[in-house]
RODO-992315 format. One record per residue (C-alpha): x, y, z; residue number from 1; chain; residue in three letters. Coordinates in steps of 0.25 Angstrom, whole numbers. Example, Ala and Ser with C-alpha at 12.3 -4.5 7.8 and 13.67 -1.06 7.14 Angstrom:
BEGIN
<<49,-18,31>,1,'A','ALA'>
<<55,-4,29>,2,'A','SER'>
This chain:
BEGIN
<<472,339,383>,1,'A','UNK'>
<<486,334,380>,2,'A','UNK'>
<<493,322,387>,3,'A','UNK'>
<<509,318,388>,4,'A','UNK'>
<<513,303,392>,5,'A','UNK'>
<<525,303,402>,6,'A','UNK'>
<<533,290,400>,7,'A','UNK'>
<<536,283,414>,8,'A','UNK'>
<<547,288,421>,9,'A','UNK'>
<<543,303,421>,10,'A','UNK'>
<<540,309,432>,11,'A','UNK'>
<<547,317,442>,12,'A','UNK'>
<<561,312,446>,13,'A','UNK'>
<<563,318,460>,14,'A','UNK'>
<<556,308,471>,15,'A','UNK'>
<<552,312,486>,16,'A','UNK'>
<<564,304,497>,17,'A','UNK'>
<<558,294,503>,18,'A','UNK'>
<<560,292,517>,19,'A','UNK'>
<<575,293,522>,20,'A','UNK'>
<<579,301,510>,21,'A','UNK'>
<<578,292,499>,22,'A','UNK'>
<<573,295,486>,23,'A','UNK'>
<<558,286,485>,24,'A','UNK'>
<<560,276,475>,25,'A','UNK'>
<<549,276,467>,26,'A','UNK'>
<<541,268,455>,27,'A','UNK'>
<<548,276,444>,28,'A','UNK'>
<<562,273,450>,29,'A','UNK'>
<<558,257,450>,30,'A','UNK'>
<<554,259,434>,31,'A','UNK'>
<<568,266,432>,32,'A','UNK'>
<<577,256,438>,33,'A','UNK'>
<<570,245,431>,34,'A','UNK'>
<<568,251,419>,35,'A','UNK'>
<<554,251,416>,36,'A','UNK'>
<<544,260,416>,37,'A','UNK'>
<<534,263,431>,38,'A','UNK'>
<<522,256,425>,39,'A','UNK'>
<<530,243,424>,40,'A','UNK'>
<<535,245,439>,41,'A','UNK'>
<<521,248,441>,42,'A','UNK'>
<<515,236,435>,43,'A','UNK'>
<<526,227,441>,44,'A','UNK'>
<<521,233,455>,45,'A','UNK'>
<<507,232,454>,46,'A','UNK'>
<<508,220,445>,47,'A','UNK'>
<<495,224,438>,48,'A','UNK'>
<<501,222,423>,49,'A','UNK'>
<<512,212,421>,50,'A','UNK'>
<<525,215,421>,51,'A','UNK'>
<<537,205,416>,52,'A','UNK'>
<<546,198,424>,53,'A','UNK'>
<<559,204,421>,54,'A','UNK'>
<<551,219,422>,55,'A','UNK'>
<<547,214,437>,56,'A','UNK'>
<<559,211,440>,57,'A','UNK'>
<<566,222,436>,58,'A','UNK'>
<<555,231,443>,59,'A','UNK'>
<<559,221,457>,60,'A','UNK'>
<<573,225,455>,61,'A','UNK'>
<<571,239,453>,62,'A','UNK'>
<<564,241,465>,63,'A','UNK'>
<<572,232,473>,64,'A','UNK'>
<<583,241,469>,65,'A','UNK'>
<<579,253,470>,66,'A','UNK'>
<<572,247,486>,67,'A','UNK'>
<<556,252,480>,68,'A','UNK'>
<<546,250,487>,69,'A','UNK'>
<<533,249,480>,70,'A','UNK'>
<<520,256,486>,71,'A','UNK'>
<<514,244,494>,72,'A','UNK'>
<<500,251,490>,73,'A','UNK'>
<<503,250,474>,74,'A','UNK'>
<<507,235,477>,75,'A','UNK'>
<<494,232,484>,76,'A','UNK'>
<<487,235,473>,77,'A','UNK'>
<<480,223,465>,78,'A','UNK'>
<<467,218,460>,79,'A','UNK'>
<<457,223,451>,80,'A','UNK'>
<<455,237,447>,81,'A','UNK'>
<<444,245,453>,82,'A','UNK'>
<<439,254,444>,83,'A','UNK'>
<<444,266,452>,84,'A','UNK'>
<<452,278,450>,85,'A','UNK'>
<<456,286,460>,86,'A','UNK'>
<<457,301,461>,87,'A','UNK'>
<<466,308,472>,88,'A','UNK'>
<<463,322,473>,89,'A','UNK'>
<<468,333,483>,90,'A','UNK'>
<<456,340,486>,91,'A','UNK'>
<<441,333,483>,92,'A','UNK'>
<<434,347,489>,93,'A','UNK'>
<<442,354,475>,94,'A','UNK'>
<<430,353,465>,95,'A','UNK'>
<<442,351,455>,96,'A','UNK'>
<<444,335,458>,97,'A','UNK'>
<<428,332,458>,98,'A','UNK'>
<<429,338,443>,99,'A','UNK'>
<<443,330,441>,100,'A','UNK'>
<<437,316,448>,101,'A','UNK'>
<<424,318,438>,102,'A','UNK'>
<<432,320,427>,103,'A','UNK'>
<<440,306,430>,104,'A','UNK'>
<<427,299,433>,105,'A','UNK'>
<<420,303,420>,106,'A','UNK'>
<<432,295,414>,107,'A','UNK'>
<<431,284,423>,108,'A','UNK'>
<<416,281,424>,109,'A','UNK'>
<<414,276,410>,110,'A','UNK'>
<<425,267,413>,111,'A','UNK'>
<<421,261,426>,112,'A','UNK'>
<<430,269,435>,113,'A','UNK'>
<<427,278,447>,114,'A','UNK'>
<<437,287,453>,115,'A','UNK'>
<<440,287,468>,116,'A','UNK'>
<<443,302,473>,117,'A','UNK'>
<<452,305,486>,118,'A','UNK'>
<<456,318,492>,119,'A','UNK'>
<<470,318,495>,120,'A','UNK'>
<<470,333,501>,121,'A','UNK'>
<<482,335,491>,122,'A','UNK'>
<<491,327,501>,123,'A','UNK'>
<<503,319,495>,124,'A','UNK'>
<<502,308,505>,125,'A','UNK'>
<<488,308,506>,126,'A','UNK'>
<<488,307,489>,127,'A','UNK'>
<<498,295,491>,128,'A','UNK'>
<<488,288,503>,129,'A','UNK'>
<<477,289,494>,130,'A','UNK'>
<<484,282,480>,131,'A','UNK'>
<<489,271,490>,132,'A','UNK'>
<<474,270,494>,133,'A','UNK'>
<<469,267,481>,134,'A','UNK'>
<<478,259,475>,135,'A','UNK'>
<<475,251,487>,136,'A','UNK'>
<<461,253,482>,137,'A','UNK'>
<<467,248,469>,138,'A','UNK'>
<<460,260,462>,139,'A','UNK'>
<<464,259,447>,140,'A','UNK'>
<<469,273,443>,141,'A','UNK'>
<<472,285,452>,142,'A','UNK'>
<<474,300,449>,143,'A','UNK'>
<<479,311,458>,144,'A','UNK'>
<<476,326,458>,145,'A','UNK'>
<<487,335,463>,146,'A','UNK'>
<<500,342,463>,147,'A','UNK'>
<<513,337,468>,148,'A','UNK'>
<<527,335,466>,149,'A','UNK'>
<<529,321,469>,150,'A','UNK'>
<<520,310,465>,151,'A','UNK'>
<<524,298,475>,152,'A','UNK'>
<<508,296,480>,153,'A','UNK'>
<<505,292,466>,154,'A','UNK'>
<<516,281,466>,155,'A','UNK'>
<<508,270,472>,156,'A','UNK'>
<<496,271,461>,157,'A','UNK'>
<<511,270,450>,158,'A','UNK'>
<<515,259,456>,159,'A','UNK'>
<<502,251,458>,160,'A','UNK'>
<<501,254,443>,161,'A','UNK'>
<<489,262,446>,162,'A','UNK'>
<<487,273,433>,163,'A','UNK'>
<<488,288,439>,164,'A','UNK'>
<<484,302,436>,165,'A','UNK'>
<<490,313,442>,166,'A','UNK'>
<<481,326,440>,167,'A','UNK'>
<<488,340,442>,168,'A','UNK'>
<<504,338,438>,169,'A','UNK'>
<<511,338,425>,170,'A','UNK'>
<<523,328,431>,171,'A','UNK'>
<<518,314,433>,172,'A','UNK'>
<<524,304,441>,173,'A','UNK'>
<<527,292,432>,174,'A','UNK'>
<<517,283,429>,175,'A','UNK'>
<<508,295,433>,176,'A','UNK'>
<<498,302,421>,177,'A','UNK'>
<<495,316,424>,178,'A','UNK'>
<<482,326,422>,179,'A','UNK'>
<<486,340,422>,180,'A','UNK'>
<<481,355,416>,181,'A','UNK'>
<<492,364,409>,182,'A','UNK'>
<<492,371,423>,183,'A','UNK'>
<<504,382,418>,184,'A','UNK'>
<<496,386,406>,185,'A','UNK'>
<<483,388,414>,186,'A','UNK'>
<<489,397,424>,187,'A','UNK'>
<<497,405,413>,188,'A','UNK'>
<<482,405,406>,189,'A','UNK'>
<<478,410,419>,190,'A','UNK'>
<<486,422,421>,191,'A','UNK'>
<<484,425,408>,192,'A','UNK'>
<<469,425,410>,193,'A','UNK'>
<<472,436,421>,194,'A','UNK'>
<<481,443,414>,195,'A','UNK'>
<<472,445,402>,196,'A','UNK'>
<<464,451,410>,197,'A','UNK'>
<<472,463,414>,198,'A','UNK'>
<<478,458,427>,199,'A','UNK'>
<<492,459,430>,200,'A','UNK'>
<<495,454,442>,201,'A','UNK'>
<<487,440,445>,202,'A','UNK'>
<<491,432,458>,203,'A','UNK'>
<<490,417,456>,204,'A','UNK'>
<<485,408,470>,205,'A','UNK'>
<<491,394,470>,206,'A','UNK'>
<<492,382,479>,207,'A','UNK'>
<<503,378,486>,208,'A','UNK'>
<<508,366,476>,209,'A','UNK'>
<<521,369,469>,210,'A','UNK'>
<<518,360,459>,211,'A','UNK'>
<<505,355,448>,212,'A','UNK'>
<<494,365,444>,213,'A','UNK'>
<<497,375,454>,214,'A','UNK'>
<<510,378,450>,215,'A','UNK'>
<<509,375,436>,216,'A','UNK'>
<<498,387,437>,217,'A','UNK'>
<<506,396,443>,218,'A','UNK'>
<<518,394,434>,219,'A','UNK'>
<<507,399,424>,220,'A','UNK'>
<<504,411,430>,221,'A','UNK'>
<<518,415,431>,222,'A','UNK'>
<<520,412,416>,223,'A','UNK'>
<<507,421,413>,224,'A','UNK'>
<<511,432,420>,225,'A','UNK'>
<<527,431,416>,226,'A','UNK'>
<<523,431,401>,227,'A','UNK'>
<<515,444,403>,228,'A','UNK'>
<<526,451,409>,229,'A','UNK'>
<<522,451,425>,230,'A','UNK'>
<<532,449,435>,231,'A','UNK'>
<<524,436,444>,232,'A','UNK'>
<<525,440,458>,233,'A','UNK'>
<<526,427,469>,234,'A','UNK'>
<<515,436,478>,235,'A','UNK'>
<<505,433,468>,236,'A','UNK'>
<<507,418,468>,237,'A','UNK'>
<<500,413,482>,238,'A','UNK'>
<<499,400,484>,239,'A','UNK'>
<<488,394,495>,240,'A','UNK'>
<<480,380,496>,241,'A','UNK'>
<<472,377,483>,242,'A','UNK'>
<<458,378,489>,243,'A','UNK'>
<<446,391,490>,244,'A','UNK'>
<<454,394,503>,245,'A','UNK'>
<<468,395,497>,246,'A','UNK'>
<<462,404,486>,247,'A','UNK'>
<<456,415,496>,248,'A','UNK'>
<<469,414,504>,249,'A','UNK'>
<<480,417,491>,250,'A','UNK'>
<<469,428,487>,251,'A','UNK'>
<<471,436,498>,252,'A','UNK'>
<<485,433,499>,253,'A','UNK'>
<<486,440,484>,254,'A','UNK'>
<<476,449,489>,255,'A','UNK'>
<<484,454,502>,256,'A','UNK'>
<<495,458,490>,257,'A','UNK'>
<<501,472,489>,258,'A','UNK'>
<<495,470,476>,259,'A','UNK'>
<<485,461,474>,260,'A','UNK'>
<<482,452,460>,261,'A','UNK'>
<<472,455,450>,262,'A','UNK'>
<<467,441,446>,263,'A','UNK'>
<<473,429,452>,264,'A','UNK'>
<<475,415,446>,265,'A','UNK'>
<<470,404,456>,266,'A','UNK'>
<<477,391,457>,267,'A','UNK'>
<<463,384,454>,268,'A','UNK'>
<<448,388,455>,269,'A','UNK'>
<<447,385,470>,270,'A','UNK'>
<<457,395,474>,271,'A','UNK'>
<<451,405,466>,272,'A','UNK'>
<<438,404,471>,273,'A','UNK'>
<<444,406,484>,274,'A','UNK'>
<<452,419,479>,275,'A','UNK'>
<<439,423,475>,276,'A','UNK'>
<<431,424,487>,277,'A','UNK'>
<<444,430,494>,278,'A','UNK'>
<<443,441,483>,279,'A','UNK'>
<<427,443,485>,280,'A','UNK'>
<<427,442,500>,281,'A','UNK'>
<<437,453,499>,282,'A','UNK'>
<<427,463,490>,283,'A','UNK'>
<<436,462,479>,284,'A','UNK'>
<<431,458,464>,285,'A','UNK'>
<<434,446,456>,286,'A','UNK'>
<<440,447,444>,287,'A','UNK'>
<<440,463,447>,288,'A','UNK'>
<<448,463,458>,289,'A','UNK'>
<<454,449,456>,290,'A','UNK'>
<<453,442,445>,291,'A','UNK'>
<<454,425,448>,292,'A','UNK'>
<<456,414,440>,293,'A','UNK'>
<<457,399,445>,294,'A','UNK'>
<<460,386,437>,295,'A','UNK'>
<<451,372,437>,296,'A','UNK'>
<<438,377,432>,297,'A','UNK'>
<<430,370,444>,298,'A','UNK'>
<<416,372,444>,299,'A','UNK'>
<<415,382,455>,300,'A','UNK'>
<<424,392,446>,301,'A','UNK'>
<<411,394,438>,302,'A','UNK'>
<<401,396,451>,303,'A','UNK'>
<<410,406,460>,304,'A','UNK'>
<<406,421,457>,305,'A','UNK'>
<<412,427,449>,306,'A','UNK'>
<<417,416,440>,307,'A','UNK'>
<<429,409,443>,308,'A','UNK'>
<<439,411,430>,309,'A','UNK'>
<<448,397,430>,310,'A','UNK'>
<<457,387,419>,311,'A','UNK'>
<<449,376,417>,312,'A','UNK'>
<<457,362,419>,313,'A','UNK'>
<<448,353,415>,314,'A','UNK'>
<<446,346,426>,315,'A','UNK'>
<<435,335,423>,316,'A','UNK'>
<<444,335,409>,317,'A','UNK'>
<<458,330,419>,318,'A','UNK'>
<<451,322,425>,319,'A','UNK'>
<<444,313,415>,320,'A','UNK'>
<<458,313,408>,321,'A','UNK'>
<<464,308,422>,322,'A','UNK'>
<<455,296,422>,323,'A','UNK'>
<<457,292,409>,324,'A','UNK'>
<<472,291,409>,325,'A','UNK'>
<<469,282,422>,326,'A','UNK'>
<<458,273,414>,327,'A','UNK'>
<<469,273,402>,328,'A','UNK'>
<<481,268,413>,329,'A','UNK'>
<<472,258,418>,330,'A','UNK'>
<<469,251,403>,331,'A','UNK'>
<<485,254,400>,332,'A','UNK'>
<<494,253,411>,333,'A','UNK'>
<<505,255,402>,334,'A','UNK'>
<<500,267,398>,335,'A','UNK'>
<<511,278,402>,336,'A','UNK'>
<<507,289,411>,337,'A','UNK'>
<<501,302,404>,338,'A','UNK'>
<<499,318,407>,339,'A','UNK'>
<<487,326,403>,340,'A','UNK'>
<<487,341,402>,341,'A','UNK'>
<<473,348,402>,342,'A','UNK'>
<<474,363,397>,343,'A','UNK'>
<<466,373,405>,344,'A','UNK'>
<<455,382,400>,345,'A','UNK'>
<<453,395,404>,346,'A','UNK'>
<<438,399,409>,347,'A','UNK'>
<<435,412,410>,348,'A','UNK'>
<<424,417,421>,349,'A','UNK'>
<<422,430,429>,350,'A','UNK'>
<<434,431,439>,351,'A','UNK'>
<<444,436,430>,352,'A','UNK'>
C-alpha cells in the first residue's frame, strides 16, 4: 500500500456555473484570494479550531470580495462530537459496500466509533442531501463511495471542517483524501490473464461512467491488447448499468456480434455473474465458449458455478484504511489530505 500527500490547492480547476452562468465560487477560491490554505478557511467557518484575527479577517474580506456564500449546513454545525462517521454508498444491495463499511468499522470500534451507512442510488444531488444531512447530525467524519467529475456534494463536509474520504477516484478535491486500487493496471492484468490463455479477441462490459474504476479499467484493456499487437475494436467495449442485469444485457450484445469474444473482461463481479448466466442460459460453456473474468473478489465470486475468476481490491483492506485516515483528520486537523492506492491481486478460479 503506497500513499501520496496533496498539498491544499489541488484539485480540479474547472468548476460547474452556477445559476445565471456564473462560475460557483467555491472554498478553494476564498483560500486563494486570502492566501491561506482551505483548512484555515475551513476553521475560520466552522470555528471549531482557532483562527487569528488578522487570518479572520482576511478570510471575511475574501469572501466579501469574491460575494461567497458559505453552506448554511456547514455553518450549523456546532457542539460536541458524536462518535459517528458516516458512509455514503451508491448501492447498499452491492455486497461490495457491506465488505467496505466492515472494514471501516473494524477501525472504528476500538476506537469508540460507529459508522452510519446511506444509499444514495449513485445520485449527485442525492450524495450532496445526504452530507448536508449529517453534518447537521454533526457526524464526525464522512466518506463517499463513487465516481464523478465534479465533487461540489462534498463541499459542505470541507467547509464545516469535517475530515473526508472519497473512495474510487485518483483526483481529490482539495481538502479531500482519497482510497483508490491501481484500476489501469488491474484491467491491463486482466486482459492479459485472457490473453495468456489463448484468446485473442476479448470484449470488455463496462458501466456507463466516463470517469474512476470503470474507465481506468478499460484504459487498461486497451493497453493490454495494444501491447500484444491487436487492433481494439469499439464493438467489443459495451457499456450497460453496473449491476447482474447490465451484465446479461452487454453479453448478449457481444454475443449478437458477427463475431463474438472469447473471454470477456467484466467491469466488476456483479456484471460478470450476470454475463454468466446470459452465457449458460444460452447452452453455451464458461470458460469454453466464453471465458469471463470480473474485478472485486466479492464473496459470491467464490460460490457461482463454475468459479468466478476476478482481481481482488481488497475491499475490507480500503475500507479500514479509509477510517483510519478519518480517525487520524480528526486527532490532527491540520493534517493535510492524503491518497491511498491498493494494488490488485489476480485469483484464479474456473471461468477462465
Amino acid at each position: 500500500m503506497a500513499a501520496r500527500r496533496f498539498v491544499d490547492g489541488e484539485g480540479p480547476k474547472d468548476d460547474p456555473p452556477a445559476a445565471g452562468g456564473k462560475p460557483r465560487v467555491r472554498i478553494v477560491d476564498v483560500a486563494a484570494r486570502a492566501g491561506v490554505s482551505i483548512t484555515t478557511v475551513s476553521h475560520a467557518l466552522s470555528q471549531r479550531r482557532p483562527v487569528s484575527a488578522r487570518t479572520r479577517e482576511k478570510v471575511q474580506r475574501a469572501i466579501e470580495e469574491l460575494s461567497y456564500r458559505p453552506n448554511e449546513a456547514a455553518r450549523s454545525l456546532r457542539g460536541q462530537p458524536t462518535a459517528t462517521v458516516a458512509v455514503i454508498v451508491p448501492d447498499i444491495t452491492n455486497p461490495f459496500y457491506p465488505q467496505l463499511a466492515r472494514g471501516m468499522q473494524d477501525v472504528l470500534s476500538p476506537k469508540g466509533y460507529q459508522a452510519l451507512i446511506c444509499s444514495s442510488d449513485a445520485e449527485p444531488v442525492s450524495r450532496r442531501e445526504i452530507v448536508e444531512q449529517m453534518i447537521a447530525r454533526r457526524v464526525d467524519g464522512i466518506c463517499i463511495s463513487g465516481y464523478y467529475d465534479d465533487h461540489a456534494d462534498a463541499e459542505p463536509a470541507v467547509e464545516a471542517g469535517v475530515p473526508v474520504v472519497l473512495f474510487g477516484h485518483r483526483a481529490p478535491y482539495p481538502g479531500i483524501s482519497t482510497v483508490t486500487t491501481d484500476d489501469v493496471g488491474a484491467g491491463r492484468m486482466a486482459t492479459e490473464h485472457l490473453l495468456s490463455r489463448g484468446h485473442e479477441r476479448v470484449g470488455f462490459i463496462t458501466g456507463r461512467s466516463d470517469v474512476g474504476p470503470p474507465a481506468d479499467r478499460v484504459a487498461g484493456y486497451r493497453a493490454a491488447l495494444e501491447s500484444a499487437g491487436i487492433q481494439v475494436e469499439d464493438e467489443l467495449v459495451v457499456r450497460e448499468p453496473v449491476s447482474r442485469e447490465g451484465g446479461a444485457a452487454g453479453m448478449r450484445r457481444l454475443l449478437a456480434l458477427d463475431r463474438p469474444p472469447q473471454a470477456v473482461v467484466c467491469t466488476n463481479d456483479f456484471v460478470a455473474i450476470g454475463a454468466m448466466g446470459e452465457v449458460l442460459d444460452r447452452g453455451l460453456d464458461v470458460p469454453g465458449d466464453v471465458a469471463l473474468i470480473g474485478f472485486d473478489d466479492i464473496d459470491a465470486a467464490a460460490l457461482v458455478r463454475p468459479g468466478l475468476t476476478t482481481m481482488s481490491v481488497a475491499i475490507r483492506r480500503q475500507g479500514q484504511a479509509a477510517a483510519q485516515l478519518i480517525l487520524d483528520r480528526i486527532a490532527n486537523p491540520d493534517q493535510p489530505p492524503q491518497a491511498t492506492l491498493f494494488a490488485t491481486d489476480l485469483v484464479q478460479r474456473q471461468s477462465t
